[in-house]
C-alpha positions in Angstrom: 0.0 0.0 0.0 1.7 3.4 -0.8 2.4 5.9 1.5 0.1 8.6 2.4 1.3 12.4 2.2 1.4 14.1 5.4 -1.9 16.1 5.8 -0.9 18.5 8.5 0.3 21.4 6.2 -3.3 21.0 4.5 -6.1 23.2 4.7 -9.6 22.6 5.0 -10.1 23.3 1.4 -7.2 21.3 0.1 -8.4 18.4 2.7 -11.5 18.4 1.2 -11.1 18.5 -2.2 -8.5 15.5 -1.9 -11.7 14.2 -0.3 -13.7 14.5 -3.0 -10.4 13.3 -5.7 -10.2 10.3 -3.7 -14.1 10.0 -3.8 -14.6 9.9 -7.1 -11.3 7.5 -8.2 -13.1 5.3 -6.1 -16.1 4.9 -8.0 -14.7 4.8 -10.7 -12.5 1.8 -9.7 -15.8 0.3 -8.1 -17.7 0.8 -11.3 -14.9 -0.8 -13.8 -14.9 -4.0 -11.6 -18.7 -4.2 -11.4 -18.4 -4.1 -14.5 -15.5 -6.8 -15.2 -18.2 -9.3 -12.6 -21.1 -8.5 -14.3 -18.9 -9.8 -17.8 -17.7 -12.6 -15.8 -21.0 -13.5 -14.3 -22.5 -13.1 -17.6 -20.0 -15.4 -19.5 -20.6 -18.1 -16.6 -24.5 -18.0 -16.8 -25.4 -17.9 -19.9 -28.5 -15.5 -19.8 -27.5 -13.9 -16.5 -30.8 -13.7 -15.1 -29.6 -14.0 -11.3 -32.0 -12.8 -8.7 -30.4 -10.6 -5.6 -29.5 -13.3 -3.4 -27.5 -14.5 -6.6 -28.8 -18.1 -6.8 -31.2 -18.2 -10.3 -35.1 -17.6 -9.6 -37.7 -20.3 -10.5 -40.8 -22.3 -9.8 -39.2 -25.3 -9.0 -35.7 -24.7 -7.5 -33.9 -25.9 -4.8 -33.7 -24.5 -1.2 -30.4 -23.9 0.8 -31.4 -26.9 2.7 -32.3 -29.4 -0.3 -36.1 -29.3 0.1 -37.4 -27.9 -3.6 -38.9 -24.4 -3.0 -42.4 -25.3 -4.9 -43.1 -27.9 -1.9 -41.6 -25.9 0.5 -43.9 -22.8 -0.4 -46.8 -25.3 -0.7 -46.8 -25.8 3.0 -46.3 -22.2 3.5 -49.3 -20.5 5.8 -50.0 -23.9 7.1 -51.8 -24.2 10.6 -49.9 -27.4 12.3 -52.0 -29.2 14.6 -50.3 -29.1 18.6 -48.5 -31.9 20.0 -47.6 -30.2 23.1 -50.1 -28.9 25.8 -48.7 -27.1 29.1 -50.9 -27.2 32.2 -53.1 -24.3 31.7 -54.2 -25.0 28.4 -50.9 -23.6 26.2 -50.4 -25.4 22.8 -46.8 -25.7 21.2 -46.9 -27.3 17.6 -43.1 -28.6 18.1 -41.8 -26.3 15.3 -39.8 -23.2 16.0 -38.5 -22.0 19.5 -39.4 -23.8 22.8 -42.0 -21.7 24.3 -42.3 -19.3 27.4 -44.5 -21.5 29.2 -42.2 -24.4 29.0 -39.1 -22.9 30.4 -41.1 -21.3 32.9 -41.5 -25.2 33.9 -38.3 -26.1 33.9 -38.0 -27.4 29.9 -34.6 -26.6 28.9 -34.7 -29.5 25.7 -36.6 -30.7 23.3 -36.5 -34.1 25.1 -37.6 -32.8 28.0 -41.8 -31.8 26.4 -42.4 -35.5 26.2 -44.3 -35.1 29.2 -46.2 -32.2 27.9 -47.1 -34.3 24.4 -50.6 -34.4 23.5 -51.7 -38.6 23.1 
């Protein structure tokens, strides 16, 4: 990395329009290599329809855990019946984080609810 002048003889003015110098050099070098990717990606992919997250959209893709996204978004919304009921009534489905009630009783695992499972 080269060495940087020494700024103390500079004056607002000069400090701020080397600033702005460095600034815009920057873009510019940010804007050549978007542009060298967006060649590369483009020479890589074929059509280079790539959505944000950089993985190609579609119906029927796959998920970052395997599961194909049309099956997983088919099950989307769903209501999931409890298996879990706490002592005053409280339902838990099994899915997500263990709740309140739970670790209010002492639940610290996932092992530990069996008592609580709904037969």
């Amino acid at each position: 990395m080269p060495r940087l002048p020494d700024l103390a003889g500079y004056s607002l003015d000069e400090l701020t329009q080397l600033i702005a110098s460095a600034n815009k050099r920057a873009e510019e070098l940010r804007g050549k290599r978007i542009k060298e990717l967006q060649a590369e990606l483009d020479r890589l992919g074929g059509d280079g329809a790539a959505s944000p997250r950089g993985s190609r959209s579609g119906a029927r893709g796959s998920s970052r855990d395997g599961r194909s996204t049309a099956r997983r978004a088919s099950t989307l919304g769903r209501k999931i019946a409890a298996q879990f009921r706490g002592p005053n009534g409280e339902e838990y489905s099994g899915r997500g984080a263990i709740p309140k009630w739970a670790r209010d009783l002492g639940v610290s695992e996932r092992s530990d609810l069996e008592k609580f499972r709904i037969r």
